[in-house]
LOBA-555924 format. One line per field, with one value per residue (C-alpha): residue in one letter; x, y, z; residue number from 0. Coordinates in pm, 1 decimal. Layout:
// residues N
residu	A/...
px	X/...
py	Y/...
pz	Z/...
num	NUM/...
//
This chain:
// residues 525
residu	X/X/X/X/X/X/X/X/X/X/X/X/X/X/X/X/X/X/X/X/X/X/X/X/X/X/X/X/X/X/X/X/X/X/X/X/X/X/X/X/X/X/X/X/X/X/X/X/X/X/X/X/X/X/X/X/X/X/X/X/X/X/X/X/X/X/X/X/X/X/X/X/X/X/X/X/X/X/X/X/X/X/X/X/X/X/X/X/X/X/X/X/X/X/X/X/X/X/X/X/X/X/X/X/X/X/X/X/X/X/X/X/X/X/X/X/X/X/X/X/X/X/X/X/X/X/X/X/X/X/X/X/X/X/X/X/X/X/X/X/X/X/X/X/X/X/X/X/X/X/X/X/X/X/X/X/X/X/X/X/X/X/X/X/X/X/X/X/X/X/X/X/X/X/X/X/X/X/X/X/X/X/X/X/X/X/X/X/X/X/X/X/X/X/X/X/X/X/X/X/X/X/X/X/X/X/X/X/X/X/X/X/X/X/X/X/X/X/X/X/X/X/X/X/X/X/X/X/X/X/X/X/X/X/X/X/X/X/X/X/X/X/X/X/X/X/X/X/X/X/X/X/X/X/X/X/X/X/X/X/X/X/X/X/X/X/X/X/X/X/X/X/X/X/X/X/X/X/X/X/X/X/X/X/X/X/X/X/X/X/X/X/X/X/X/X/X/X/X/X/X/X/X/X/X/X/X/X/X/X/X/X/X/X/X/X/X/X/X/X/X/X/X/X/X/X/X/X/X/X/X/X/X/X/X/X/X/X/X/X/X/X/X/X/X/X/X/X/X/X/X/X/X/X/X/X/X/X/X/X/X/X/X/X/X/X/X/X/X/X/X/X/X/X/X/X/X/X/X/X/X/X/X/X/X/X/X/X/X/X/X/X/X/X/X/X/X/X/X/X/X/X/X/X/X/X/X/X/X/X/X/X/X/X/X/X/X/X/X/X/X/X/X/X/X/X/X/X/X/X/X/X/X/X/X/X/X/X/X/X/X/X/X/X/X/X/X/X/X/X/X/X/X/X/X/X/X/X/X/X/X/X/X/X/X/X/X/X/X/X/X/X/X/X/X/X/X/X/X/X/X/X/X/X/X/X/X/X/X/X/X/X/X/X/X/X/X/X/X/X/X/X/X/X/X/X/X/X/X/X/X/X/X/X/X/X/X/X/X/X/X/X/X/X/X
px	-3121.9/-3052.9/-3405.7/-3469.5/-3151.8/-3269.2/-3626.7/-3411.8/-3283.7/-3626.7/-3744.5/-3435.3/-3489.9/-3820.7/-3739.3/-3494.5/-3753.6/-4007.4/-3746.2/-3676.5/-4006.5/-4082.1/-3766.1/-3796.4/-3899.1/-3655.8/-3321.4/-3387.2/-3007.0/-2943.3/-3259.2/-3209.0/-2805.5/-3047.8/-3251.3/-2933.7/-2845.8/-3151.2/-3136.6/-2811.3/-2892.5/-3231.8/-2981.6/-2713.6/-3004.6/-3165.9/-2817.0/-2794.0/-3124.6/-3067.2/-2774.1/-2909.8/-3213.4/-2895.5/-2786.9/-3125.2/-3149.9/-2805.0/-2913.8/-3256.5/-3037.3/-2815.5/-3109.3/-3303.2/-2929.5/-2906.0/-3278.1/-3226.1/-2900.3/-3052.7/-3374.3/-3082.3/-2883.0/-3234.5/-3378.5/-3075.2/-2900.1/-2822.0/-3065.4/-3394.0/-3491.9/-3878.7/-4070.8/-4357.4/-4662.2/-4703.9/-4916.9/-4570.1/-4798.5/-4557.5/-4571.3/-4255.4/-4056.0/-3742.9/-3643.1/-3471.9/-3715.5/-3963.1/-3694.8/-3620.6/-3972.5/-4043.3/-4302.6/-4445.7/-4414.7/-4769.5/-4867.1/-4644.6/-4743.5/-5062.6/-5001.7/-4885.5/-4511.1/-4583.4/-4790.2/-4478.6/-4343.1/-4367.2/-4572.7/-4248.6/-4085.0/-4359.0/-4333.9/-3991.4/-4121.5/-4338.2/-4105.4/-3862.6/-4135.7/-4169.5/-3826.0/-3744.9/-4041.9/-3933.6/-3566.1/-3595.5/-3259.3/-3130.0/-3320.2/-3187.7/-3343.2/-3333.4/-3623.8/-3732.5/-3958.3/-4224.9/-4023.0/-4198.1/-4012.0/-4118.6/-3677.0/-3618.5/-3526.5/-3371.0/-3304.2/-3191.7/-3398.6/-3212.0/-3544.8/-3548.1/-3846.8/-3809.8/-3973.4/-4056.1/-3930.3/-4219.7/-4089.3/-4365.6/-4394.7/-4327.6/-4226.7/-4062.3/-3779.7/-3619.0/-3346.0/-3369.8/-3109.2/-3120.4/-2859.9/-2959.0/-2676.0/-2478.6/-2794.6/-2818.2/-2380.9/-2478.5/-2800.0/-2544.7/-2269.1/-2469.3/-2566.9/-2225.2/-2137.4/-2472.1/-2303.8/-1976.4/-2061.0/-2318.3/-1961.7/-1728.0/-1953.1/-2045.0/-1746.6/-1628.4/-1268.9/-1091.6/-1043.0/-842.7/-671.6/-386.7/-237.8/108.7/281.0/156.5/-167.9/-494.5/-783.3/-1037.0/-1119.0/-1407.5/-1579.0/-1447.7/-1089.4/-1176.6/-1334.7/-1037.4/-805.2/-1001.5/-984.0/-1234.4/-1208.2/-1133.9/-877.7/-651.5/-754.0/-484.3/-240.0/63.2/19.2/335.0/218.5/-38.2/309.2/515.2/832.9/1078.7/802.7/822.4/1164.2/943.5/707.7/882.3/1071.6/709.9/534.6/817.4/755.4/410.2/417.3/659.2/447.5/51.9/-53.9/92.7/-14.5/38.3/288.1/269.9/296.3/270.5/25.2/-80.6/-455.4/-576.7/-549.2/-181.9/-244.0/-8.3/-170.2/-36.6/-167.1/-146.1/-244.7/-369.0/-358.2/-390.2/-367.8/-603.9/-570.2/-735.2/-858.0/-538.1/-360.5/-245.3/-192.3/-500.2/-511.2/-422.4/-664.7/-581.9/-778.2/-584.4/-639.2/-609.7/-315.5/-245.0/-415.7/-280.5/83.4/36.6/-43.3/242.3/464.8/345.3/308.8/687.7/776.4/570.0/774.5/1096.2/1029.7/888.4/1245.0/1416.2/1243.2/1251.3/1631.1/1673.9/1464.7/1671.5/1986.1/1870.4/1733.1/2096.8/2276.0/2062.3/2100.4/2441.2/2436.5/2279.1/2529.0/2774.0/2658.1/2626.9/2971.3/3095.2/2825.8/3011.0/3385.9/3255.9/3065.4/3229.2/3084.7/3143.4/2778.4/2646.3/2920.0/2839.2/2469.2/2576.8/2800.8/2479.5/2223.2/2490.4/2518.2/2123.3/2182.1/2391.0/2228.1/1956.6/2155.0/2339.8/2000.0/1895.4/2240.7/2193.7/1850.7/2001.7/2239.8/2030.5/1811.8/1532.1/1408.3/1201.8/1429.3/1771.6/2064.1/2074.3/2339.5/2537.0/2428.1/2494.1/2849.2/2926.8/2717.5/2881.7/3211.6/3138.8/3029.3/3356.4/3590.6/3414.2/3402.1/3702.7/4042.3/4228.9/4106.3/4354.6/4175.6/3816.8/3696.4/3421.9/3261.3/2993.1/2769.0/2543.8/2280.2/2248.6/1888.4/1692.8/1462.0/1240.1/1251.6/951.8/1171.6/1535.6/1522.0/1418.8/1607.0/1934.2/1819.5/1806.9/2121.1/2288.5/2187.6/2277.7/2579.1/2692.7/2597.2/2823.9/3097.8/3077.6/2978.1/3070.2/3491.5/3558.5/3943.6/4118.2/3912.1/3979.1/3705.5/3400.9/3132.3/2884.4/2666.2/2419.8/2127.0/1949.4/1612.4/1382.6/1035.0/921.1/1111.4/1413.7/1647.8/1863.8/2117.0/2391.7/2594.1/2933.8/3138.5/3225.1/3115.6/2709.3/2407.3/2337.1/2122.6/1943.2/1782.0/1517.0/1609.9/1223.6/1191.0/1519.5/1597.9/1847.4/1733.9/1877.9/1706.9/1389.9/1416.9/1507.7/1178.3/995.7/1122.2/1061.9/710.4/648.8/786.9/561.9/896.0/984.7/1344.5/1465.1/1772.6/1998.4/2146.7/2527.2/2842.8/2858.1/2532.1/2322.0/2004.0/1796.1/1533.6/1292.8/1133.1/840.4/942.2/712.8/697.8/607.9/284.7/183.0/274.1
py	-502.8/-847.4/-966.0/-738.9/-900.9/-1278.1/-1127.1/-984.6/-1279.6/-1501.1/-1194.3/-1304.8/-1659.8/-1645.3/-1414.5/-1648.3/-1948.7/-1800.8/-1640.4/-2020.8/-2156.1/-1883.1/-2061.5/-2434.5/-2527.5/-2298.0/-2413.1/-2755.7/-2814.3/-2397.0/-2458.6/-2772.4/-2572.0/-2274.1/-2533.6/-2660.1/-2345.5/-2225.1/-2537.9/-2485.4/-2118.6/-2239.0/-2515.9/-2237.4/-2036.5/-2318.7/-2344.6/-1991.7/-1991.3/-2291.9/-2076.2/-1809.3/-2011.7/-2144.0/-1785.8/-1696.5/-1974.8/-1887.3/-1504.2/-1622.6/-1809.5/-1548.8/-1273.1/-1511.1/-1588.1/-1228.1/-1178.7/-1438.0/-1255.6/-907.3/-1041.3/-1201.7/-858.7/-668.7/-916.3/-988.0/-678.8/-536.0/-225.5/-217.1/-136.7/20.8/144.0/377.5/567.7/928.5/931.0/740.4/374.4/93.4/-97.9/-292.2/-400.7/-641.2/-926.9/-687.1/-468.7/-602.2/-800.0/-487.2/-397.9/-761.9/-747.5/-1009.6/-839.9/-879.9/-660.5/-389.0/-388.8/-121.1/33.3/428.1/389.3/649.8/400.7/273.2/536.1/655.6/1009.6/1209.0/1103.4/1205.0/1529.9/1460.3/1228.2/1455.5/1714.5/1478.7/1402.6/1757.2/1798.8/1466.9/1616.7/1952.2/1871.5/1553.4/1480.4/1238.3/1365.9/1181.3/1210.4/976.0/917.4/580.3/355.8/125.3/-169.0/-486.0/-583.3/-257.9/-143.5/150.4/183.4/400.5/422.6/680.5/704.8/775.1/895.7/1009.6/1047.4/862.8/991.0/838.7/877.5/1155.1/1356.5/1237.3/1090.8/742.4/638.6/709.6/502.0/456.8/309.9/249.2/132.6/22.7/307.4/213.4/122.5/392.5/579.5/460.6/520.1/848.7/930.1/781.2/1019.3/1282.3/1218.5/1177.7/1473.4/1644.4/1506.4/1627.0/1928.6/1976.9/1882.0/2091.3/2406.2/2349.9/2187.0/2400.7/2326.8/2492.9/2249.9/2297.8/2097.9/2158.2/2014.6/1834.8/2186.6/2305.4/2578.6/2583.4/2413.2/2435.5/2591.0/2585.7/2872.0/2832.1/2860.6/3183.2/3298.9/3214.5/3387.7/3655.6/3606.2/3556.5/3252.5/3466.5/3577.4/3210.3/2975.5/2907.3/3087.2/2875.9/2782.9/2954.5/3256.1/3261.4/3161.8/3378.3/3475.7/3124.9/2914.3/2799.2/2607.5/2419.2/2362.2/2229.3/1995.1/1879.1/1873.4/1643.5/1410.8/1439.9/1340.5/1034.0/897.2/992.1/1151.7/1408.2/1454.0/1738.8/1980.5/2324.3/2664.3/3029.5/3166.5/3536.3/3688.4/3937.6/4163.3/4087.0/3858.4/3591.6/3249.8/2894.1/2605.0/2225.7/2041.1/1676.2/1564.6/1261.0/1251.2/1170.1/956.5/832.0/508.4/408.1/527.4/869.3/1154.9/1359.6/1618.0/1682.5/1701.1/1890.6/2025.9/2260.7/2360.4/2740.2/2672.6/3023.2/3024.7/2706.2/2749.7/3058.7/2882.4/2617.1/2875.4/3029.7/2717.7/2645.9/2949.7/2849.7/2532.6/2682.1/2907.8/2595.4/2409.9/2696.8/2722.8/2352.1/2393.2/2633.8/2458.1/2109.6/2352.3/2502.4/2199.4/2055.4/2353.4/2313.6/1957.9/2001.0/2280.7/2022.9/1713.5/2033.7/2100.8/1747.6/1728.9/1998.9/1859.5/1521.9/1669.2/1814.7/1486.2/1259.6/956.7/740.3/599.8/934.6/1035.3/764.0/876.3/1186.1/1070.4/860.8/1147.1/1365.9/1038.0/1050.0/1441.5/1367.6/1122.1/1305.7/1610.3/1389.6/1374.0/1697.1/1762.3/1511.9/1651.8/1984.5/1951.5/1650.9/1784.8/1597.1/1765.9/1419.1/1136.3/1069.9/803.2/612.7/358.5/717.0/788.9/492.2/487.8/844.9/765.6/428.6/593.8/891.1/619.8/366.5/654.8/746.8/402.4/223.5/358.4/117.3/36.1/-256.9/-392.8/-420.8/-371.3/-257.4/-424.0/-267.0/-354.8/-157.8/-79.1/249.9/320.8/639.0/631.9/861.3/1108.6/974.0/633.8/797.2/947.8/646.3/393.4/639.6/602.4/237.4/185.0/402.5/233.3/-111.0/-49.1/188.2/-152.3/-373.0/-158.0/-95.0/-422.2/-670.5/-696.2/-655.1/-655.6/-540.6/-838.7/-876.5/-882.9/-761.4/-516.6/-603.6/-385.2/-486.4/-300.4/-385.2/-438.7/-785.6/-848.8/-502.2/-488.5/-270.3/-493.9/-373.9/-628.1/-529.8/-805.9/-871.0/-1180.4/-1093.0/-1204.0/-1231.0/-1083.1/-1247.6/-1485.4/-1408.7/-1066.3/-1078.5/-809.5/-693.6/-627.4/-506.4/-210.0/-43.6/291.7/208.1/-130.7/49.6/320.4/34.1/-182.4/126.0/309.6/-22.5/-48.4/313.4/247.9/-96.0/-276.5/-626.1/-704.7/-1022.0/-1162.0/-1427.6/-1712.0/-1864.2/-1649.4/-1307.5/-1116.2/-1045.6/-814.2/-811.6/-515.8/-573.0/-260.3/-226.3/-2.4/316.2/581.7/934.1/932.1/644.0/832.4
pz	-6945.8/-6964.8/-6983.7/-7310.0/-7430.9/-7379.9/-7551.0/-7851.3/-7922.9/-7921.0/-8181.7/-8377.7/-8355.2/-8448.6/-8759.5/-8850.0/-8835.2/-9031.1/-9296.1/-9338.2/-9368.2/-9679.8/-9852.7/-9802.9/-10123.2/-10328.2/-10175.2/-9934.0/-9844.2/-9723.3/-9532.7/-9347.7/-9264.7/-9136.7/-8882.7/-8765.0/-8648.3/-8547.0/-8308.7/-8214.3/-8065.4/-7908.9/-7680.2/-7640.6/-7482.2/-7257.4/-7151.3/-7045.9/-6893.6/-6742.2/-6563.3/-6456.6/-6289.2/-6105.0/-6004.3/-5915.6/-5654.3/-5483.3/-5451.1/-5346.1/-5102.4/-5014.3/-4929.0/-4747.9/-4538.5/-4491.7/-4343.8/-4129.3/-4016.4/-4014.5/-3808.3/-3559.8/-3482.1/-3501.7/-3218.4/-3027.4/-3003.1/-2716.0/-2703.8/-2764.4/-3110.9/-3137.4/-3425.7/-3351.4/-3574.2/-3557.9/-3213.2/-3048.7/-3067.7/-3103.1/-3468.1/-3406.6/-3121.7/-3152.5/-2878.1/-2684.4/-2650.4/-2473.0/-2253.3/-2123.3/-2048.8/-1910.4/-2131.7/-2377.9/-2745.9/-2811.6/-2538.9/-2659.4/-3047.3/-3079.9/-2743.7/-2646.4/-2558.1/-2274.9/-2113.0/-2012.6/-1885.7/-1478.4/-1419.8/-1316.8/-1653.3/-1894.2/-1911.6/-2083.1/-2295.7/-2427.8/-2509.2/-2629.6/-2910.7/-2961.5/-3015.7/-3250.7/-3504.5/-3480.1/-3554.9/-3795.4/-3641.2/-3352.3/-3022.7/-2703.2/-2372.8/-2010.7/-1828.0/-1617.0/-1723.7/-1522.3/-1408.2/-1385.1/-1053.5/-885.0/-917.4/-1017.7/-1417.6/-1647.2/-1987.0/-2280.2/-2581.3/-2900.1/-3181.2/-3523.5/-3797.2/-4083.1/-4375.7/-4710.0/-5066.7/-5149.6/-4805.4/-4576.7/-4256.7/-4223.0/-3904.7/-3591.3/-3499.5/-3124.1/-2952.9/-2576.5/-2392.1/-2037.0/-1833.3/-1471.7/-1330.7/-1472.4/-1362.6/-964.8/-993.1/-1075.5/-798.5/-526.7/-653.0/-642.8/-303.4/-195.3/-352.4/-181.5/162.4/105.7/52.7/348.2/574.2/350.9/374.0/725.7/876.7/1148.4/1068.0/796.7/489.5/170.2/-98.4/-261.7/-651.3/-629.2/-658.6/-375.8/-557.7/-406.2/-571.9/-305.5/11.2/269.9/436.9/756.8/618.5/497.0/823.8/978.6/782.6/639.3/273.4/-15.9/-184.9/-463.2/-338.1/-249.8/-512.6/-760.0/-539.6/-344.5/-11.9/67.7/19.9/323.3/538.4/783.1/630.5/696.9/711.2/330.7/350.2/648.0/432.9/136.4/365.6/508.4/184.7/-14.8/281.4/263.2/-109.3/-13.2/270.1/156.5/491.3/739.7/1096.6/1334.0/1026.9/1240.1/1059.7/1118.0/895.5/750.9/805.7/574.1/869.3/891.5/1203.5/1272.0/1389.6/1484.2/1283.3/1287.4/985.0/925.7/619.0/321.9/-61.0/-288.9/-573.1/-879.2/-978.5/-1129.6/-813.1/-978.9/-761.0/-770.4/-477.8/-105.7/150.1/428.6/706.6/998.2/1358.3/1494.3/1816.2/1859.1/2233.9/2272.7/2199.0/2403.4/2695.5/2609.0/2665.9/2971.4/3065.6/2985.5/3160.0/3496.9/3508.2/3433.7/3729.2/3921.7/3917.7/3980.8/4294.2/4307.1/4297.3/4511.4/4817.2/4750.5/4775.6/5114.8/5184.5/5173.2/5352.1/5602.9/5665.4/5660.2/5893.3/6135.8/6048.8/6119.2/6449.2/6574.1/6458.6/6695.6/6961.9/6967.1/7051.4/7347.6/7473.4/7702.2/7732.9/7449.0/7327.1/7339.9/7144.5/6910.4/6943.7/6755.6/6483.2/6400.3/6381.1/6176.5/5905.4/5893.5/5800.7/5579.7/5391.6/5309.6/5232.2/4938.8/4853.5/4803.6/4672.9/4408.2/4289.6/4310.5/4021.9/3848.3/3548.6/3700.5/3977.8/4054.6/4009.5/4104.1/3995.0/4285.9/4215.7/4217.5/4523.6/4704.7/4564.1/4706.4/5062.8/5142.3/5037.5/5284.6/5587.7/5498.4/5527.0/5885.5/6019.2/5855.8/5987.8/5791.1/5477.3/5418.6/5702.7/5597.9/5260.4/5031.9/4728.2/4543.0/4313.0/4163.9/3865.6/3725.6/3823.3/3890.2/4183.2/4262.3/4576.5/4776.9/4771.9/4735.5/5075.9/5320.9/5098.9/5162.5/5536.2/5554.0/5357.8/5668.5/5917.4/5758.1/5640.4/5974.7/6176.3/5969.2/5973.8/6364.0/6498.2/6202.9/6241.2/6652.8/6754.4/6407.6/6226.1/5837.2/5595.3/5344.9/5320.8/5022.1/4883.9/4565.9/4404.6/4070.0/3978.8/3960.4/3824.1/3912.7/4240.0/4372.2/4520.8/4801.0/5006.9/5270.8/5361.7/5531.2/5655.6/6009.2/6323.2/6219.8/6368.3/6749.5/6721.8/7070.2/6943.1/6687.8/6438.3/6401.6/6767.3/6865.4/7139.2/6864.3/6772.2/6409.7/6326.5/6485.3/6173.0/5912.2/6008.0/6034.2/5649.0/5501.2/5615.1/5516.3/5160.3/5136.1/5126.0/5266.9/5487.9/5528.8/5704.1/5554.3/5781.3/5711.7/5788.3/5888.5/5849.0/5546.5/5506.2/5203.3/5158.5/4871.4/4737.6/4467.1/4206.7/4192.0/3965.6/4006.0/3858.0/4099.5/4422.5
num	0/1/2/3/4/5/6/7/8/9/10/11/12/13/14/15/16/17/18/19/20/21/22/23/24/25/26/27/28/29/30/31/32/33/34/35/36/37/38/39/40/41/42/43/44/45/46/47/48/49/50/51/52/53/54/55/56/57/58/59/60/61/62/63/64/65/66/67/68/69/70/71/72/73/74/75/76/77/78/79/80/81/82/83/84/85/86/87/88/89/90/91/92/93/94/95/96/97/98/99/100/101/102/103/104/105/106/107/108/109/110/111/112/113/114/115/116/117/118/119/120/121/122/123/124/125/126/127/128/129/130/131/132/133/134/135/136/137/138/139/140/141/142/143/144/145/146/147/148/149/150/151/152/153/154/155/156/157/158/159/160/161/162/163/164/165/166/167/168/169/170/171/172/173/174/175/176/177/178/179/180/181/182/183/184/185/186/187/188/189/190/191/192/193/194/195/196/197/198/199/200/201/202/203/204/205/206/207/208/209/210/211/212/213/214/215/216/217/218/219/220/221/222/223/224/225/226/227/228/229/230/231/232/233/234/235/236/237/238/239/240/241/242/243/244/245/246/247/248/249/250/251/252/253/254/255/256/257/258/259/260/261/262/263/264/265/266/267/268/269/270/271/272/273/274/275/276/277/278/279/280/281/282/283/284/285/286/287/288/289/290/291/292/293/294/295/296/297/298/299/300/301/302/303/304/305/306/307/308/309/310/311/312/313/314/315/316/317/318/319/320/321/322/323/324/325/326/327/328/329/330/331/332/333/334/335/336/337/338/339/340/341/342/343/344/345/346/347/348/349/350/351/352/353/354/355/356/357/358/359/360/361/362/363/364/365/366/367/368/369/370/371/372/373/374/375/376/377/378/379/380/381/382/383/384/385/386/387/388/389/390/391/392/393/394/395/396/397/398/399/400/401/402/403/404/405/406/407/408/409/410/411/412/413/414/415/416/417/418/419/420/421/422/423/424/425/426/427/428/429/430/431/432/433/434/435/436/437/438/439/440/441/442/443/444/445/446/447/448/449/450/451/452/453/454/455/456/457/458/459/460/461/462/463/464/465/466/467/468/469/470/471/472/473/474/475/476/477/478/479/480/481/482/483/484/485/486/487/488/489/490/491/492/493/494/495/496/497/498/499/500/501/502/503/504/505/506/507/508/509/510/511/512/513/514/515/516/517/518/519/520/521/522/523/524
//
């Protein structure tokens, strides 16, 4: 419109000029006023052309900016943009493009896309042609390509036809965009998943998972088997519903904690069959989460410890049984050591002479030590061990009160750490512990003599430590204590041997006999 404006007005100027001319010589002053501004629109007009030449050059400018700019995103975006002919050939390719192919753009322009393409993936191709002319919408397929460094490659294809003003075919354009690593996340998911469920299908222990109320979302077919029921039938229903009646308060209690901690280890419950069978079951367990650390589901997978707990409590049973029997041979044991102490008792009244007489007191305190013994593991709840700091107390009590006739005389100190011992040393440590402390108080204070009986036991670097000591008149120094004609320093050297012990004798005042003992359990006897 504008240029048949500027050409309107030349028409009119030129009118004018030649209306002007026809006049000149009929009125010479209007004419030369006429010229004037005849002139004056012919500068007016190079003015405005002058102008719009100017314009001209800036939107010359300005398209030639905005090529540039289109021709930058086209090349440099970050799919590949391809234009192909009716047979799929490639007529344009940008930057990207063949980047993605690792192939230079002149060996791409003129050549089948397909080409390009690996066997397996053709057959998609193909169709997805099919579909992109049939449609004359967006198609998208994925399919690999042929990678130049022999990896494998994938990409989508987004394709439409493009036709031109009259309707016709024009073109075929494409986007491809490079999806392998979303691709290869996928395959390895997959095979996970493929994994997973090969163990979840064929795991011979029952699995399920659970949501954070407690619902089934999943279980596997050996939980069924074990309980009888159809998948069907348990998914979406709460776990305490498969429980024995009073089993869901111990499951809400172990399920709050399992929620608080992540994991749960050895939770046993009585659970329901389809069949109305009751069965024992210990669960392991751990919850999943998301990758924003989101609860997501419980994993839990449970053992059938029906036979087991069965034999737990026969086993139970057996022992209880065991320790009554256990009890009941310490308790005869005892009776019947005491029954013997008893008799050498009434033996000795009717004995004259005086070291036989003494003979017998002796054998009845060996009697009766290991009756306190028996007596002791008797009542204890440990049929095994006893305390034998307790024991000492109540023998050396028993053997002060038969050997001291006044206690203001000679005195006893004791000192003692509460330790259990077990039987297999009890008995020849009660033995020893006899014998020393029946010499000191016989032989030690001669003639009404004033002093101290010491007794100490605790425990050092893995040892028992046993000492008998007193301050009286001191162990002859003429008799070698480890070769010795007395019948009770004969059974000391010979219990401490047979316990692996170690007796020593101290030197200074009075007499003083140290028995080392290694400290043995049960389990190492």
């Amino acid at each position: 419109m504008e240029r048949n404006s500027h050409g309107g007005k030349f028409e009119d100027l030129r009118r004018k000029a030649e209306e002007a001319l026809m006049k000149r010589d009929e009125h010479p002053k209007k004419l030369a006023f006429e010229i004037d501004e005849l002139i004056h629109e012919l500068e007016v007009h190079q003015i405005e052309l002058e102008m719009q030449n100017e314009d001209l050059i800036k939107t010359q400018i300005q398209l030639e900016d905005s090529r540039m700019d289109y021709m930058e995103l086209y090349d440099f975006a970050p799919v590949g943009y391809f234009t192909f002919d009716k047979n799929w050939v490639i007529k344009r390719v940008n930057l990207t493009g063949f980047v993605i192919l690792g192939i230079p753009r002149k060996h791409l322009i003129n050549n089948a896309f397909i080409r390009f393409i690996v066997a397996d993936s053709r057959k998609t191709f193909f169709d997805h042609c099919q579909e992109v002319k049939k449609s004359q919408v967006k198609e998208q397929c994925e399919l690999e390509l042929i990678s130049p460094d022999k990896n494998p490659f994938f990409a989508s294809l987004d394709s439409i036809m493009v036709l031109d003003k009259a309707g016709q075919f024009k073109e075929f354009r494409t986007v491809v965009t490079d999806i392998t690593e979303r691709k290869l996340a996928e395959l390895e998911l997959a095979e996970s998943e493929k994994k997973f469920h090969l163990l979840f299908d064929d795991s011979p222990l029952p699995y399920q998972s659970l949501d954070d109320g407690g619902n089934f979302l999943e279980v596997n077919p050996a939980w069924c088997a074990c309980l009888g029921y159809s998948k069907d039938e348990v998914i979406g229903r709460n776990f305490t519903d498969f429980l024995e009646s009073g089993y869901d308060k111990h499951f809400r209690e172990n399920f709050s904690c399992f929620k608080e901690t992540g994991e749960i280890h050895g939770a046993e419950f009585r659970m329901k069959c389809r069949d109305g069978k009751l069965i024992d079951v210990s669960y392991e367990g751990k919850i999943g989460y998301d990758e924003s650390g989101n609860f997501k589901q419980i994993h839990c997978i449970f053992q059938d410890i029906t036979q087991r707990k069965k034999a737990e409590k026969q086993i139970k049973e057996a022992l209880k049984e065991k320790e009554t029997l256990l009890k009941e041979i310490h308790h005869r044991v005892k009776n019947n050591l005491m029954v013997i102490s008893s008799l050498l008792n009434l033996q000795a009244d009717h004995v004259k002479d005086k070291a036989s007489y003494e003979m017998f007191m002796e054998s009845k305190n060996r009697a009766r030590s290991m009756a306190l013994i028996h007596e002791r593991l008797y009542q204890s709840q440990d049929l095994r061990e006893i305390d034998f700091s307790d024991y000492i107390r109540t023998l050396s009590l028993e053997l002060y009160r038969t050997y001291v006739i006044n206690p203001e005389i000679i005195q006893l100190n004791l000192n003692l750490e509460p330790i259990t011992v077990d039987i297999n040393i009890a008995i020849p440590c009660g033995l020893i512990i006899n014998e020393l402390l029946s010499n000191s108080l016989k032989h030690a204070f001669p003639g009404n003599r004033r002093g101290e009986v010491d007794i100490k036991f605790h425990s050092k670097d893995g040892n028992l430590i046993l000492e008998v000591s007193d301050d009286g008149i001191g162990f002859p120094e003429d008799i070698e204590f480890k070769n010795t004609p007395s019948l009770g320093l004969k059974v000391v050297n010979v219990l401490v041997d047979q316990i692996d012990g170690e007796i020593k004798i101290g030197s200074g005042k009075g007499t003083s006999f140290t028995v080392i003992i290694p400290e043995v359990t049960f389990d190492e006897l």
